[in-house]
mmCIF file as gemmi writes it, N, C-alpha and C atoms, coordinates in Angstrom:
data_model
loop_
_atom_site.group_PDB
_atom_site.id
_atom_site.type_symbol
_atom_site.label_atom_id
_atom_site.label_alt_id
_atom_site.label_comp_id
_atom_site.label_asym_id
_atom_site.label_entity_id
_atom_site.label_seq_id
_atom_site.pdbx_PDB_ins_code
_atom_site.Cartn_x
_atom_site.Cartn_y
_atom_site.Cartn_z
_atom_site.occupancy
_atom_site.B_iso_or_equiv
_atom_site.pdbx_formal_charge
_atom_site.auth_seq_id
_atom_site.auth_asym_id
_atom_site.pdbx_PDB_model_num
ATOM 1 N N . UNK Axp A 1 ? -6.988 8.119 -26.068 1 0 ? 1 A 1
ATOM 2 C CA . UNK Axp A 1 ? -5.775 8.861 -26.278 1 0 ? 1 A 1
ATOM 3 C C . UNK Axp A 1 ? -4.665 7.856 -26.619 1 0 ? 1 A 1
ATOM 4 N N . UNK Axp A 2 ? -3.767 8.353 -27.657 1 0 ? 2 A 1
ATOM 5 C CA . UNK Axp A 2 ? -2.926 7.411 -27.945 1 0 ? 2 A 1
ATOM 6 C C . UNK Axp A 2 ? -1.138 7.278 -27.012 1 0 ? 2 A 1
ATOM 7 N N . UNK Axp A 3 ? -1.028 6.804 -26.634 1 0 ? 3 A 1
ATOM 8 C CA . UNK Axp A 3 ? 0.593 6.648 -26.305 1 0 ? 3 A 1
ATOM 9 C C . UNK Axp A 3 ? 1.43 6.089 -26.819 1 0 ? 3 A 1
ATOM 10 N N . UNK Axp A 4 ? 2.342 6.401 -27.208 1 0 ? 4 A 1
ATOM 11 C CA . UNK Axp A 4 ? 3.39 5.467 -27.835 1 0 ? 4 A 1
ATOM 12 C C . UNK Axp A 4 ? 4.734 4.771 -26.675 1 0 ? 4 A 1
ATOM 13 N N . UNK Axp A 5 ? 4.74 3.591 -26.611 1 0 ? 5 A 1
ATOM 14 C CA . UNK Axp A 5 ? 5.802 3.738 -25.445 1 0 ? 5 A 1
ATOM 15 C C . UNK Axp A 5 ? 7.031 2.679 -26.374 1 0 ? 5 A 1
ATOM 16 N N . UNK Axp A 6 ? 8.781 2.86 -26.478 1 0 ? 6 A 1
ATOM 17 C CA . UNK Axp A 6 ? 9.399 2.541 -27.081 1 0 ? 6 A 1
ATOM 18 C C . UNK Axp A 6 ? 10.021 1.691 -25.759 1 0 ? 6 A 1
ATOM 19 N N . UNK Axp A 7 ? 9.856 0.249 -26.101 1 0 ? 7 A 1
ATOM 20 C CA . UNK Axp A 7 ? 9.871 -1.437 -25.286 1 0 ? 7 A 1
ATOM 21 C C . UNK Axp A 7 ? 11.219 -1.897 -25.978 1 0 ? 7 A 1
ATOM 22 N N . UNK Axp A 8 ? 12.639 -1.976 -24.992 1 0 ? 8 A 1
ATOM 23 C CA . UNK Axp A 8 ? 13.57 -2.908 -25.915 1 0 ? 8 A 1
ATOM 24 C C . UNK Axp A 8 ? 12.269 -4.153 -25.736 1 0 ? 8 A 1
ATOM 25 N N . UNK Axp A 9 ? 13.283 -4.935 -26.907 1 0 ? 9 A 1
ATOM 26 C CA . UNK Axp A 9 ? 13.402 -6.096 -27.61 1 0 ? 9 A 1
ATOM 27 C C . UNK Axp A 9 ? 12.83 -6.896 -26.306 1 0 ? 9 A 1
ATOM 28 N N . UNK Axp A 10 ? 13.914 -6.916 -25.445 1 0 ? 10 A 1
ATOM 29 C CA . UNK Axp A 10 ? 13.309 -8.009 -24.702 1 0 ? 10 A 1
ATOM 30 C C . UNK Axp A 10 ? 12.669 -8.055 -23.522 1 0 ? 10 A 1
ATOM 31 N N . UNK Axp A 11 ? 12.259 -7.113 -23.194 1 0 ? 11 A 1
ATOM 32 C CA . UNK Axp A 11 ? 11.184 -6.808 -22.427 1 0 ? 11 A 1
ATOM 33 C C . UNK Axp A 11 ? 9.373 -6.763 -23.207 1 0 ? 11 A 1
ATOM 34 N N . UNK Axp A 12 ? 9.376 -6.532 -24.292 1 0 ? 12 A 1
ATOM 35 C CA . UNK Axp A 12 ? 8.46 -6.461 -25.264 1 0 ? 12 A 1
ATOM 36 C C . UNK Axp A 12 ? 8.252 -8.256 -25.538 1 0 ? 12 A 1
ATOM 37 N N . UNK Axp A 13 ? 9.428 -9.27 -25.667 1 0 ? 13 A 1
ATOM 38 C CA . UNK Axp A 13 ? 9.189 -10.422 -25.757 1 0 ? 13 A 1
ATOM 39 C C . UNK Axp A 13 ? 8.66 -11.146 -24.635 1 0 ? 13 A 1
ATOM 40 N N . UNK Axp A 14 ? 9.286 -10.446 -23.614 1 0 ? 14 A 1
ATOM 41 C CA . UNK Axp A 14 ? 8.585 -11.2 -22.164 1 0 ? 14 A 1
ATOM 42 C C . UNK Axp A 14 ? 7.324 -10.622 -21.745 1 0 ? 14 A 1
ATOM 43 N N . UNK Axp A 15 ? 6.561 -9.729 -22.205 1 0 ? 15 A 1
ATOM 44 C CA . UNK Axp A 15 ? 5.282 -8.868 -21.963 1 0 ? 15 A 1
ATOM 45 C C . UNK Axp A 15 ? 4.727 -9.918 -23.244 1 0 ? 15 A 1
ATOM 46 N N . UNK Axp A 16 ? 4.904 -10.357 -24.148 1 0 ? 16 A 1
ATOM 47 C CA . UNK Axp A 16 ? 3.887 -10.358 -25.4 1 0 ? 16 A 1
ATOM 48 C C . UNK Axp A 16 ? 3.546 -12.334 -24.458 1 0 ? 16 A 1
ATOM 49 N N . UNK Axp A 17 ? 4.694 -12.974 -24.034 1 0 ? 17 A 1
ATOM 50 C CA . UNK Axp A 17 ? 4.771 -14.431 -23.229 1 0 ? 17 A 1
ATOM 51 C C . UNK Axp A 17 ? 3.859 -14.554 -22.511 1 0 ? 17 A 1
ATOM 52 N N . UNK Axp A 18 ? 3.904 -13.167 -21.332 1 0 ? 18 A 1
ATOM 53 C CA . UNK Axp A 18 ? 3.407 -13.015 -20.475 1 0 ? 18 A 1
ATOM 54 C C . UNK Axp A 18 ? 1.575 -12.812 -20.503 1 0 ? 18 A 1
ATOM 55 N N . UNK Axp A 19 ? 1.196 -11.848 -21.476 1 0 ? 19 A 1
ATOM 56 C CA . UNK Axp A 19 ? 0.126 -11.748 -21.467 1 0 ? 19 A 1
ATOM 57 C C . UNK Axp A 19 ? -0.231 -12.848 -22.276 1 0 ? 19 A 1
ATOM 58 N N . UNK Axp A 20 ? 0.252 -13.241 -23.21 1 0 ? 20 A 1
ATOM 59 C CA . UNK Axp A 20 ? -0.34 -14.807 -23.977 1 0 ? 20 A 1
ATOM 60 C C . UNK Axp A 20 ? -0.747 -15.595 -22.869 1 0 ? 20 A 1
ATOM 61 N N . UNK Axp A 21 ? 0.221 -16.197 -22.014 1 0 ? 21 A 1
ATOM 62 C CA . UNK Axp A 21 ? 0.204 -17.212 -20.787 1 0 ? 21 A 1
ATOM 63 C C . UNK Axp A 21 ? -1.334 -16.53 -20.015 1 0 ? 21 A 1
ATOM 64 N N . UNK Axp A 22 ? -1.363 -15.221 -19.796 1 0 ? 22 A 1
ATOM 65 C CA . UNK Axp A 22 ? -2.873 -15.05 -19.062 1 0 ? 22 A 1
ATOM 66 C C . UNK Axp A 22 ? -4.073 -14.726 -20.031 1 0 ? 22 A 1
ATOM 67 N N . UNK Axp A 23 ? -3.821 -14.927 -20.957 1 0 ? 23 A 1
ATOM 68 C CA . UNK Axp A 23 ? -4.955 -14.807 -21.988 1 0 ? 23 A 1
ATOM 69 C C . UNK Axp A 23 ? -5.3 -13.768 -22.426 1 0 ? 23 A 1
ATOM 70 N N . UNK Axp A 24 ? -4.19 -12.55 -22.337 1 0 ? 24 A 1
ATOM 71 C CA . UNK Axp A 24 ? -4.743 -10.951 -22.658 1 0 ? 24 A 1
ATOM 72 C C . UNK Axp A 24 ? -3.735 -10.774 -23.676 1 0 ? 24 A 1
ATOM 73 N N . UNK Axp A 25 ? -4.163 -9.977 -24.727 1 0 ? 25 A 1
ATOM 74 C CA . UNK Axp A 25 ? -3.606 -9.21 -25.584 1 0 ? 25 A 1
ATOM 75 C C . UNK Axp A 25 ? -1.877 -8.555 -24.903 1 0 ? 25 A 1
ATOM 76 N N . UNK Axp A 26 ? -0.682 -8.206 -25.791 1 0 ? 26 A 1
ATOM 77 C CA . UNK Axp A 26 ? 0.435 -7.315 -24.927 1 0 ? 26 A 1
ATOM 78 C C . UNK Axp A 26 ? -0.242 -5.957 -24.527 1 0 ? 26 A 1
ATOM 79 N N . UNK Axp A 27 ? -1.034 -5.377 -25.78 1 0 ? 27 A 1
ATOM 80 C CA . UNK Axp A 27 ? -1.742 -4.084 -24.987 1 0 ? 27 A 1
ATOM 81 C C . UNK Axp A 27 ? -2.639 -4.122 -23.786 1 0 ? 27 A 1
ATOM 82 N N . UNK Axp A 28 ? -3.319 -5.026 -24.036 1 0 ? 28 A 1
ATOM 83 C CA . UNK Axp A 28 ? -4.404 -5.382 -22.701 1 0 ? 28 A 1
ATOM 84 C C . UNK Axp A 28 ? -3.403 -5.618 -21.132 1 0 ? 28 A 1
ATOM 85 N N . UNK Axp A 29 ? -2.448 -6.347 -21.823 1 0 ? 29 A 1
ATOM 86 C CA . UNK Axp A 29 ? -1.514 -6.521 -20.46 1 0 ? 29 A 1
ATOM 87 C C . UNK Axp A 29 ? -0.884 -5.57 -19.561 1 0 ? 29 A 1
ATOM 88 N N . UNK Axp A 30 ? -0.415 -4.606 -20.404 1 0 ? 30 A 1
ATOM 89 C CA . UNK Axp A 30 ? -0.017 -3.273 -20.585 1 0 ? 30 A 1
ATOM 90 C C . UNK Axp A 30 ? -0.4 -2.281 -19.782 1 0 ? 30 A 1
ATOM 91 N N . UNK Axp A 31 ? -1.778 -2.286 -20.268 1 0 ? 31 A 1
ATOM 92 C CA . UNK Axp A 31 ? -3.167 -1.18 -19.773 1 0 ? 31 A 1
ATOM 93 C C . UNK Axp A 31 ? -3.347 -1.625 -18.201 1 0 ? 31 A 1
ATOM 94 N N . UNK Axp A 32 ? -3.647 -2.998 -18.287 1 0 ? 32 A 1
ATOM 95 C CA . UNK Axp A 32 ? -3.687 -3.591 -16.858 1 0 ? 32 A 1
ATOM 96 C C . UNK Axp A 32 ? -2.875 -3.084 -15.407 1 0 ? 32 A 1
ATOM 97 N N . UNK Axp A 33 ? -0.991 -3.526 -16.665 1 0 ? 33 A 1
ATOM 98 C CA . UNK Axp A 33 ? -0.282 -3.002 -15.446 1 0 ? 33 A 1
ATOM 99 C C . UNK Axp A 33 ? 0.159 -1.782 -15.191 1 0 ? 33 A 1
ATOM 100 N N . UNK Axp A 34 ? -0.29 -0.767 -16.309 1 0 ? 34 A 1
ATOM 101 C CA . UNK Axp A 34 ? -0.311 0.461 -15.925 1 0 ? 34 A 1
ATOM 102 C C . UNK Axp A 34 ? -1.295 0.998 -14.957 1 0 ? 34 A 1
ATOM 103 N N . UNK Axp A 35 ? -1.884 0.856 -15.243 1 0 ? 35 A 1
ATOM 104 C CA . UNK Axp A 35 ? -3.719 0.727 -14.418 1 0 ? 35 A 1
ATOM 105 C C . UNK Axp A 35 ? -3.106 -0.083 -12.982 1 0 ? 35 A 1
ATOM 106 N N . UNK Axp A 36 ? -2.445 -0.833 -12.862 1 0 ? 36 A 1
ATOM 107 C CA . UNK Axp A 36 ? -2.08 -1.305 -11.06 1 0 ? 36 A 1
ATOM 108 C C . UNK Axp A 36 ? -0.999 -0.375 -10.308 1 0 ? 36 A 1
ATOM 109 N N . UNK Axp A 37 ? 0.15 -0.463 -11.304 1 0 ? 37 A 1
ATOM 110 C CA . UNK Axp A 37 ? 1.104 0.656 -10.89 1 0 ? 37 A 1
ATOM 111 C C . UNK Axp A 37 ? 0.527 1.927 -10.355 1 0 ? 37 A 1
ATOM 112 N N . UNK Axp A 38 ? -0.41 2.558 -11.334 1 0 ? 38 A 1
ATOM 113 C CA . UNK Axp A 38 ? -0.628 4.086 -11.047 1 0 ? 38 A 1
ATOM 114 C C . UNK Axp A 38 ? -1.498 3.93 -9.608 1 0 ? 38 A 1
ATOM 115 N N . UNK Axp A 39 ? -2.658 2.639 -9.133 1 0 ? 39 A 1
ATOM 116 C CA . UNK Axp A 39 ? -3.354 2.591 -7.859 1 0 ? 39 A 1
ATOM 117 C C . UNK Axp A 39 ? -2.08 2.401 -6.892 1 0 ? 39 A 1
ATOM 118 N N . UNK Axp A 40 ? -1.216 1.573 -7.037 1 0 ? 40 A 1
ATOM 119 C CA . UNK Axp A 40 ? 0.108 1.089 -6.307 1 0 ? 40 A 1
ATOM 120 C C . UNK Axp A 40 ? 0.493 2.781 -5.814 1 0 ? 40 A 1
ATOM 121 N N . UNK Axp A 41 ? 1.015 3.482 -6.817 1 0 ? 41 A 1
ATOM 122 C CA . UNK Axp A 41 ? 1.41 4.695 -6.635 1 0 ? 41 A 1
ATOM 123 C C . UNK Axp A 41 ? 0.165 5.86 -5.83 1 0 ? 41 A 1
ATOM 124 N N . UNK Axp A 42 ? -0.245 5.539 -6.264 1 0 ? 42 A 1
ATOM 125 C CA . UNK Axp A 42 ? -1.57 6.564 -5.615 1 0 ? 42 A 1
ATOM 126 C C . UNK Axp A 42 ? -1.695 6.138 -3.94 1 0 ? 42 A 1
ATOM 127 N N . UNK Axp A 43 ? -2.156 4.918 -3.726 1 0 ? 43 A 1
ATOM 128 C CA . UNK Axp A 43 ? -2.205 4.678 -2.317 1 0 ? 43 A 1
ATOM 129 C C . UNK Axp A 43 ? -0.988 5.054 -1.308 1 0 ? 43 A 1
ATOM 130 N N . UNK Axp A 44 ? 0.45 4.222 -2.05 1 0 ? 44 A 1
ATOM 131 C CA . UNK Axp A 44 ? 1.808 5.104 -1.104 1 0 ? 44 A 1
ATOM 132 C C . UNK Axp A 44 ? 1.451 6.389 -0.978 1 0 ? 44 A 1
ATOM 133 N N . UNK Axp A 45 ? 1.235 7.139 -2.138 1 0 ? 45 A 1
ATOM 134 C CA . UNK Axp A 45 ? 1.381 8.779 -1.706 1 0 ? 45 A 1
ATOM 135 C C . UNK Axp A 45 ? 0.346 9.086 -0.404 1 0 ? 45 A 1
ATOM 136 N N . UNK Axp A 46 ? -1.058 8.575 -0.606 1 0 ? 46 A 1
ATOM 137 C CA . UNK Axp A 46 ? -2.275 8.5 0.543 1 0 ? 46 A 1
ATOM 138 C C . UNK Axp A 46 ? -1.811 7.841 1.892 1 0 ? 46 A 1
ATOM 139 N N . UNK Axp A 47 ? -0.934 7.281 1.336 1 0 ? 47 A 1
ATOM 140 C CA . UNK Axp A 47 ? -0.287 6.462 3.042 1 0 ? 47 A 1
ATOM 141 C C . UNK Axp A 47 ? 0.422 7.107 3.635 1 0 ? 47 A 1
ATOM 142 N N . UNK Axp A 48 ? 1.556 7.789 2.759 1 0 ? 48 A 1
ATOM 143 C CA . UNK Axp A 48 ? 2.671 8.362 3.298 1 0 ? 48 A 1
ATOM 144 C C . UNK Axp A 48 ? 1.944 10.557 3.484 1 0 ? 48 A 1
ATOM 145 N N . UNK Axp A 49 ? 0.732 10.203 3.319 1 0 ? 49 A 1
ATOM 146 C CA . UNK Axp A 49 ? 0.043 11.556 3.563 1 0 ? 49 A 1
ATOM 147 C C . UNK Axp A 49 ? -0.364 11.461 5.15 1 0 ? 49 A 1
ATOM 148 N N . UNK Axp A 50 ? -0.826 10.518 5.182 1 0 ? 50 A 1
ATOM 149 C CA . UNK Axp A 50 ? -2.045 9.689 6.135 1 0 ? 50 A 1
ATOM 150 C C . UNK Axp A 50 ? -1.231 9.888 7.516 1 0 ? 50 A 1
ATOM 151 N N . UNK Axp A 51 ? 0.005 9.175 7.633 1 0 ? 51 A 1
ATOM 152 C CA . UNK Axp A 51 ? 1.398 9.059 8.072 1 0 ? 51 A 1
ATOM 153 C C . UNK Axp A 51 ? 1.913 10.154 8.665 1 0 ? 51 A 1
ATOM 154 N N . UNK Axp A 52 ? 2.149 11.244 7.596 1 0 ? 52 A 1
ATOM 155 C CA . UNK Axp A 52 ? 2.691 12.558 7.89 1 0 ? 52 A 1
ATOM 156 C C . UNK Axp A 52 ? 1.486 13.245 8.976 1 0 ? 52 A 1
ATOM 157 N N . UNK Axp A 53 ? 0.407 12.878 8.486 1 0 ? 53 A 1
ATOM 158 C CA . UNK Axp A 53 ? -0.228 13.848 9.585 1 0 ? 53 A 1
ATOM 159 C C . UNK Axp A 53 ? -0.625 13.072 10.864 1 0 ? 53 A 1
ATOM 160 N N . UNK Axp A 54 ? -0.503 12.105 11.024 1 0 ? 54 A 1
ATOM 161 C CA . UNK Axp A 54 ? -0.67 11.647 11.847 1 0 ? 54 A 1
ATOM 162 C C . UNK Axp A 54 ? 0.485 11.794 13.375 1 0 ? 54 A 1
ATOM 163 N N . UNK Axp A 55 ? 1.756 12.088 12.274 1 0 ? 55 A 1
ATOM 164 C CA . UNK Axp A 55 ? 2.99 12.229 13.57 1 0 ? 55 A 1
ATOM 165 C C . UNK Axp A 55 ? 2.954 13.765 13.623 1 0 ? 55 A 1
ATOM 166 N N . UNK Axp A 56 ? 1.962 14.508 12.639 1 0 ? 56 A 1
ATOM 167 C CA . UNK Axp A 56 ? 1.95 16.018 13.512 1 0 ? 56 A 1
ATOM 168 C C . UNK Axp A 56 ? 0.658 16.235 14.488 1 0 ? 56 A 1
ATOM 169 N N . UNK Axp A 57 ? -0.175 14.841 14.391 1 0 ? 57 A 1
ATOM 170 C CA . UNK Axp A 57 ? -1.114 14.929 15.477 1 0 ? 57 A 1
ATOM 171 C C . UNK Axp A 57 ? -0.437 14.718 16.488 1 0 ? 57 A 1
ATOM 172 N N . UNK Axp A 58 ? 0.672 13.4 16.34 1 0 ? 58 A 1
ATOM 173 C CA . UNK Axp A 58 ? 1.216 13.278 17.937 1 0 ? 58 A 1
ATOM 174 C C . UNK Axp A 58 ? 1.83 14.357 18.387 1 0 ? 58 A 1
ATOM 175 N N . UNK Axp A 59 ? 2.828 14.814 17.52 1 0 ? 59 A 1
ATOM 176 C CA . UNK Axp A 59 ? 3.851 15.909 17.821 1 0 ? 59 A 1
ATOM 177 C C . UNK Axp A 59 ? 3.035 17.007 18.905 1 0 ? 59 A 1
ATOM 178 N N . UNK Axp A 60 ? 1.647 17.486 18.302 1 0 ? 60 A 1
ATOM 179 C CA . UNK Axp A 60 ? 0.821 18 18.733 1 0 ? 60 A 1
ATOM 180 C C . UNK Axp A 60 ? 0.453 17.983 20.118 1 0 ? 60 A 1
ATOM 181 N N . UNK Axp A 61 ? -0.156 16.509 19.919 1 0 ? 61 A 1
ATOM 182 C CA . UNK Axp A 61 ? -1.072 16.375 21.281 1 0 ? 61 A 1
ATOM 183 C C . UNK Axp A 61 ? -0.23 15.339 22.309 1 0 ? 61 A 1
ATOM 184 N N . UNK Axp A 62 ? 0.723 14.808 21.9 1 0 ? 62 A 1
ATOM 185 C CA . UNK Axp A 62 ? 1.515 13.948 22.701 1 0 ? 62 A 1
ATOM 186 C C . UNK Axp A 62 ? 0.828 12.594 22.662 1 0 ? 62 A 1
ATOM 187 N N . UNK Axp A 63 ? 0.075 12.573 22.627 1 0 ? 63 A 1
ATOM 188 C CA . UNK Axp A 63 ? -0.786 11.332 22.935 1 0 ? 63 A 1
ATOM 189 C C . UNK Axp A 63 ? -0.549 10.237 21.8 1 0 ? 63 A 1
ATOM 190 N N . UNK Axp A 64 ? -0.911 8.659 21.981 1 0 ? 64 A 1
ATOM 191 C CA . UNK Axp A 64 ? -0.15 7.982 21.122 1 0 ? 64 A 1
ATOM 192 C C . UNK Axp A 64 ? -0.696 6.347 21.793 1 0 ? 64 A 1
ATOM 193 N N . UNK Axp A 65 ? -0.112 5.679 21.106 1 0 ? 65 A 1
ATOM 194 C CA . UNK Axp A 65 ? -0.52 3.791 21.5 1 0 ? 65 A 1
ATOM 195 C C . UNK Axp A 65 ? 0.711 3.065 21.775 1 0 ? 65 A 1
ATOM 196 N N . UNK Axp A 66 ? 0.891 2.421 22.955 1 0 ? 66 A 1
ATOM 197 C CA . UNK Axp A 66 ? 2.563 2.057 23.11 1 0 ? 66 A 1
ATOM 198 C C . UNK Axp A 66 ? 2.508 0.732 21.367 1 0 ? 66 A 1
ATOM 199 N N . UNK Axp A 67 ? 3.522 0.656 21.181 1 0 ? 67 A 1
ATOM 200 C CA . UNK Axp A 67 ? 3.546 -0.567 20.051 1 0 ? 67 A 1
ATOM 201 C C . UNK Axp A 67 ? 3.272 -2.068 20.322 1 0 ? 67 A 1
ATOM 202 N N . UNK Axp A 68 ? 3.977 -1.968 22.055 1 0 ? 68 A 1
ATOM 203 C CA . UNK Axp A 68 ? 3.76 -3.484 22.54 1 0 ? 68 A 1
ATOM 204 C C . UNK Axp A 68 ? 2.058 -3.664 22.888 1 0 ? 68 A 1
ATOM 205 N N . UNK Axp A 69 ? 1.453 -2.702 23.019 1 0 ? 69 A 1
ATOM 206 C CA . UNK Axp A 69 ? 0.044 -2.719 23.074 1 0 ? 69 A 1
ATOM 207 C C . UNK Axp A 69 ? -0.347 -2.885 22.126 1 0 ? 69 A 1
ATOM 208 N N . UNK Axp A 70 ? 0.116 -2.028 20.869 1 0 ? 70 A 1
ATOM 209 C CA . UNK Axp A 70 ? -1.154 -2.727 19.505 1 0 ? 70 A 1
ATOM 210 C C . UNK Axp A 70 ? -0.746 -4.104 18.698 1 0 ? 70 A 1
ATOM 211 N N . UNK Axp A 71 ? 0.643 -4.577 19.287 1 0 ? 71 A 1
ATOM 212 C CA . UNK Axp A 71 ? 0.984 -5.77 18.78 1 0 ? 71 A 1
ATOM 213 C C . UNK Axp A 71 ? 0.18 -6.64 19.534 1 0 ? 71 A 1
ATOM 214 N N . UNK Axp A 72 ? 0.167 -6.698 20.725 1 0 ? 72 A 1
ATOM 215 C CA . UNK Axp A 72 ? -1.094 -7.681 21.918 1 0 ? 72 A 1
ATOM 216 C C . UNK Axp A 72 ? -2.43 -7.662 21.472 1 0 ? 72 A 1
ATOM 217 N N . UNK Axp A 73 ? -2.798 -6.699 20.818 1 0 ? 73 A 1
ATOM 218 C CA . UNK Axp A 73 ? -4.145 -6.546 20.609 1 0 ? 73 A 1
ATOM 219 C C . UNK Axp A 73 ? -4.427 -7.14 19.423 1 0 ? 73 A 1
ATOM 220 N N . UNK Axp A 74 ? -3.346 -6.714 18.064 1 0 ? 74 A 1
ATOM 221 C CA . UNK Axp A 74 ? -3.069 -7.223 16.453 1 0 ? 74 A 1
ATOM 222 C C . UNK Axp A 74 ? -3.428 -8.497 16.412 1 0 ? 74 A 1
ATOM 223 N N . UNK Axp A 75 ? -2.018 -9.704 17.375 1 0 ? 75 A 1
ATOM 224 C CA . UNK Axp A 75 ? -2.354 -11.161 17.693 1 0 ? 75 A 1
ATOM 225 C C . UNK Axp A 75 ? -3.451 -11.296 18.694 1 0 ? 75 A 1
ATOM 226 N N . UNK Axp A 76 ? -4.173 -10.891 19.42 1 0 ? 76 A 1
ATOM 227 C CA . UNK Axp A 76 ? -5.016 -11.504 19.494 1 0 ? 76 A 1
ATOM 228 C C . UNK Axp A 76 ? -6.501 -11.732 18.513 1 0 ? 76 A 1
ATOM 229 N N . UNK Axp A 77 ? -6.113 -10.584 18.125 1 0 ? 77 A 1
ATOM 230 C CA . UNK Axp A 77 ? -7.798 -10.461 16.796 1 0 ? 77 A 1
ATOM 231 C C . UNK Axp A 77 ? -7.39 -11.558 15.844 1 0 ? 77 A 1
ATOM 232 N N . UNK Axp A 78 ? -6.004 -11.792 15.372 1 0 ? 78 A 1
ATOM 233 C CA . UNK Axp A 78 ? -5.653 -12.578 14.76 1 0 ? 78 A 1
ATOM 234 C C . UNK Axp A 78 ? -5.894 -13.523 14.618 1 0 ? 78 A 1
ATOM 235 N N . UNK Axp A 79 ? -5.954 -14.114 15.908 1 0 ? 79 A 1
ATOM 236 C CA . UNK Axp A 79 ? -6.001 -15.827 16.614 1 0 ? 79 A 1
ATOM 237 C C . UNK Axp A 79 ? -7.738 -15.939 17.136 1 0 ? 79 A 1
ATOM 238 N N . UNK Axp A 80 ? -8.678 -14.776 16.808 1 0 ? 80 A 1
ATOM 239 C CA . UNK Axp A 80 ? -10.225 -14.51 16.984 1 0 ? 80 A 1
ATOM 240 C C . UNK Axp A 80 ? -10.245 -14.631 18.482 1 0 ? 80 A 1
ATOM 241 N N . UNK Axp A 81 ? -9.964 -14.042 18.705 1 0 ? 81 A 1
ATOM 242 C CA . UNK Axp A 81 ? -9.886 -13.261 19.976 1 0 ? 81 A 1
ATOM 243 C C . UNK Axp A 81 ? -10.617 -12.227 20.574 1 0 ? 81 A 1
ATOM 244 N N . UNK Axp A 82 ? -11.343 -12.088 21.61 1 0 ? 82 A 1
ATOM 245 C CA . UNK Axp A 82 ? -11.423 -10.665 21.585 1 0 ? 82 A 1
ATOM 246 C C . UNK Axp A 82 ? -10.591 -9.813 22.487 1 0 ? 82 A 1
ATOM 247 N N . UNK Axp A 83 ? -10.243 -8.675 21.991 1 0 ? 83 A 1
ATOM 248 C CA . UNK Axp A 83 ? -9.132 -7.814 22.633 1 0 ? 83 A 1
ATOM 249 C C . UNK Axp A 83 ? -9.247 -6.438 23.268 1 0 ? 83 A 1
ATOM 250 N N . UNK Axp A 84 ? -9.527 -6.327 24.073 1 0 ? 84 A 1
ATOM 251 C CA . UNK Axp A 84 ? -9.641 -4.479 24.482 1 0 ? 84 A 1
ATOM 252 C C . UNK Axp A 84 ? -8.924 -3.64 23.383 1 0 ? 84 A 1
ATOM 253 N N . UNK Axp A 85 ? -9.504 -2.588 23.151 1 0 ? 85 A 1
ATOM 254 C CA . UNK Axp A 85 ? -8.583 -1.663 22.71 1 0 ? 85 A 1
ATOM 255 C C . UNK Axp A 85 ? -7.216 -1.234 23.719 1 0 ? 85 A 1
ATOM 256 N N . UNK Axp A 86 ? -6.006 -0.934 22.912 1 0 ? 86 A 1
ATOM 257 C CA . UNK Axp A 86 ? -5.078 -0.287 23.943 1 0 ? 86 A 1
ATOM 258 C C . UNK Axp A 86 ? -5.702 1.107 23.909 1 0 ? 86 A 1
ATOM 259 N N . UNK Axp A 87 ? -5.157 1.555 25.461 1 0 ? 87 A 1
ATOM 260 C CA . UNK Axp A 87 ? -5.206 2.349 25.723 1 0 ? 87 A 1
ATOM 261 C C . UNK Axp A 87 ? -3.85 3.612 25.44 1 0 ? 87 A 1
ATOM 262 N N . UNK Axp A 88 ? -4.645 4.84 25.228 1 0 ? 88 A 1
ATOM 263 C CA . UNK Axp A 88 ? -4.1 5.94 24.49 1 0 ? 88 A 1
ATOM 264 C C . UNK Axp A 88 ? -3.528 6.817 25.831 1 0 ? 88 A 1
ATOM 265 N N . UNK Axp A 89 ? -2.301 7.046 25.438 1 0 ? 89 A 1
ATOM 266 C CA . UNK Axp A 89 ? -1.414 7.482 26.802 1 0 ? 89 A 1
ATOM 267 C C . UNK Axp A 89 ? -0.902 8.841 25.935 1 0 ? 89 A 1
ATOM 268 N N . UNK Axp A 90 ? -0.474 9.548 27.122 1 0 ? 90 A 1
ATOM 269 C CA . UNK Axp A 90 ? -0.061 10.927 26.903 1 0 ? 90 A 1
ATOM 270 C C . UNK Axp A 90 ? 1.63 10.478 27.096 1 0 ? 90 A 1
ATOM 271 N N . UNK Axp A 91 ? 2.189 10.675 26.196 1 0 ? 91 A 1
ATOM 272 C CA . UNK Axp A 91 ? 3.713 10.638 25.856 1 0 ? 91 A 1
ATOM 273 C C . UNK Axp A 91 ? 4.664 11.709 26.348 1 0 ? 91 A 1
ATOM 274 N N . UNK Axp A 92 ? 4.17 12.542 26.472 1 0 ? 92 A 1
ATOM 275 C CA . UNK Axp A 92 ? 5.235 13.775 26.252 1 0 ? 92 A 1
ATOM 276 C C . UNK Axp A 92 ? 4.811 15.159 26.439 1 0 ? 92 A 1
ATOM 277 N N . UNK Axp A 93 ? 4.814 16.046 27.007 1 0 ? 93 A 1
ATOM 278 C CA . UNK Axp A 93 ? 4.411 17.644 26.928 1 0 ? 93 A 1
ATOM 279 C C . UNK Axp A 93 ? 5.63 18.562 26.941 1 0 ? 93 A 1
């Protein structure tokens, strides 16, 4: 399918630099970073889905992970560690 997309001047000069310097065509470059943007975009929306339902699980069930717990647990896996899971507490009814 064809697209036409209308590039000032100098954005079209710094794309044609740019993909020279990595060895791709300006279209190839193009395709590429359209092709990253649209995964870029796709995952936020899946995150910020992921997210939403997740605070109507809490809202729900109350239940939840304090933060200072999954930060203790985060650095220690970090540093190869092994770490208990935190434990899941009831917040609120």
């Amino acid at each position: 399918m064809t697209t036409t997309l209308k590039l000032p001047p100098e954005l079209k000069t710094r794309i044609a630099r740019v993909a020279k310097g990595a060895g791709l065509t300006p279209h190839a470059f193009m395709i590429e970073a359209l092709a990253q943007q649209t995964e870029h975009a796709e995952r936020r929306r899946r995150m910020t889905a992921d997210a939403l339902a997740a605070r109507a699980e809490f809202e729900r069930s109350g239940l939840g992970y304090a933060m200072e717990d999954v930060h203790l647990h985060v650095r220690a896996r970090l540093r190869g560690r092994k770490a208990a899971k935190p434990r899941l507490r009831q917040w609120r009814r």
